[in-house]
C-alpha positions in Angstrom: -2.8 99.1 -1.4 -0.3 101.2 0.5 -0.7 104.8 2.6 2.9 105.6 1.8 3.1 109.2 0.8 -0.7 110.0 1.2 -1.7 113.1 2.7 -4.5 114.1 4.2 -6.0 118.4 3.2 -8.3 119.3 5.2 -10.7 121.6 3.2 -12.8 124.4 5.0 -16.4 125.0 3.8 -16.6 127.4 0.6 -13.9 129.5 -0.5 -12.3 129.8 3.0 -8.6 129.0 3.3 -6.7 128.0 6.5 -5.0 131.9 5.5 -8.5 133.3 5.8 -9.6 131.6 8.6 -6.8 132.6 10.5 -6.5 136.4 9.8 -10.2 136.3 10.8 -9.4 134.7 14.3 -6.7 137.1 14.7 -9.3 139.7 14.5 -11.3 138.0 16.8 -8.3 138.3 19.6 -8.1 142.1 19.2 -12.0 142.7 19.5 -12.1 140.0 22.5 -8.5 141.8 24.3 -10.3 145.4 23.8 -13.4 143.6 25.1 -11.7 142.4 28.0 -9.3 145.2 28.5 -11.8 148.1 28.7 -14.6 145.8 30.5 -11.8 145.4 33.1 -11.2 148.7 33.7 -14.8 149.4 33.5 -15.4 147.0 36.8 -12.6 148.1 38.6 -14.5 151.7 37.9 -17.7 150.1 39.8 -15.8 149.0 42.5 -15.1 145.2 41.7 -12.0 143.7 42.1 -9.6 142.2 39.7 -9.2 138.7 40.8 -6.0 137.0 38.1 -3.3 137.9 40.4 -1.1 138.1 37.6 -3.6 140.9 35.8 -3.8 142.6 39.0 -0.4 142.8 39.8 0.2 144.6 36.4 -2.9 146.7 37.2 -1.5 148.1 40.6 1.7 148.8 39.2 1.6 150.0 35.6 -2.6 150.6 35.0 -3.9 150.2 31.5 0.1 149.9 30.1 0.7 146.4 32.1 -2.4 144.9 31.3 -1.8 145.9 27.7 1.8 144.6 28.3 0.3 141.3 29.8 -1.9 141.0 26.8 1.0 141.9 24.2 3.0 139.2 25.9 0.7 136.6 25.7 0.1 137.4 22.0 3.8 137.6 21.7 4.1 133.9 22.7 1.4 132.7 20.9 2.7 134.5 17.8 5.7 132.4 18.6 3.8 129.1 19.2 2.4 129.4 15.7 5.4 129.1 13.9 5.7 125.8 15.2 2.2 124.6 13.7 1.8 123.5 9.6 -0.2 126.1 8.1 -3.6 124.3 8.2 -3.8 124.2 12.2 -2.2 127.7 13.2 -5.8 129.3 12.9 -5.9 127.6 16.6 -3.8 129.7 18.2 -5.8 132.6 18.2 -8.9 131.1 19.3 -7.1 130.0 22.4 -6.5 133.5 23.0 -9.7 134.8 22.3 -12.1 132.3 23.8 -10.6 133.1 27.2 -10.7 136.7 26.9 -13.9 136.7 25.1 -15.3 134.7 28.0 -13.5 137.1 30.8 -15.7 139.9 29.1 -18.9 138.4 29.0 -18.1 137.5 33.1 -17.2 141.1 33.4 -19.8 142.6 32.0 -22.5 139.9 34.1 -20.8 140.9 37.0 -20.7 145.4 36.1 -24.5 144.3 35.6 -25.1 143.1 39.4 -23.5 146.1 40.9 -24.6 148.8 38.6 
C-alpha cells in the first residue's frame, strides 16, 4: 500500500464550505473592529486610558481616522497573508483578527462598566 498522491479534504459539518466559512469570519472581523473601535472611543469618553501604545499613538494624532487606519492596515496584511494559505485554511486568518478585537471589546466594555 502506498500514500503517494493521496490527499487529505477536510470536510466542514453540513453544507458549509471552506468559502462559506470564511466569508462568515470575515464578517465576524468587521462586527468585532466596530466593536472594538467604538468601545474604544466610548472608554476614552469615560475617562480611561488607551493602553496599546501603538493604538494610542494613532489616537492622539489622527482620532477615529488612525485607529481606523491601524485597523485597515492590519486587515490589509492579513488580506495579504491569506493569499499565501490553500483555500481550506484561509478561514484562519480572520479569526486571528477577530478574536483579539472581539476580546479587546469585551475588556472595554468590563472596564466602561467599573467606571460608569
Amino acid at each position: 500500500m502506498s500514500s503517494e498522491n493521496a490527499t487529505l479534504h477536510h470536510r466542514l459539518p453540513g453544507d458549509v464550505t471552506a468559502v462559506d466559512l470564511e466569508r462568515l469570519c470575515w464578517m465576524l472581523v468587521a462586527v468585532a473592529l466596530l466593536a472594538d473601535v467604538v468601545t474604544t472611543f466610548v472608554g476614552l469618553q469615560v475617562g480611561l486610558a488607551e493602553s496599546n501604545p501603538a493604538a494610542r499613538g494613532a489616537i492622539e494624532g489622527y482620532g477615529v481616522a488612525g485607529m481606523l487606519a491601524l485597523k485597515a492596515f492590519a486587515v490589509g496584511i492579513g488580506l495579504v497573508g491569506r493569499l499565501l494559505l490553500e483555500p481550506e485554511y484561509r478561514p484562519i486568518v480572520p479569526v486571528g483578527l477577530a478574536v483579539p478585537w472581539l476580546a479587546a471589546a469585551i475588556l472595554n466594555l468590563y472596564t466602561i462598566s467599573t467606571v460608569v
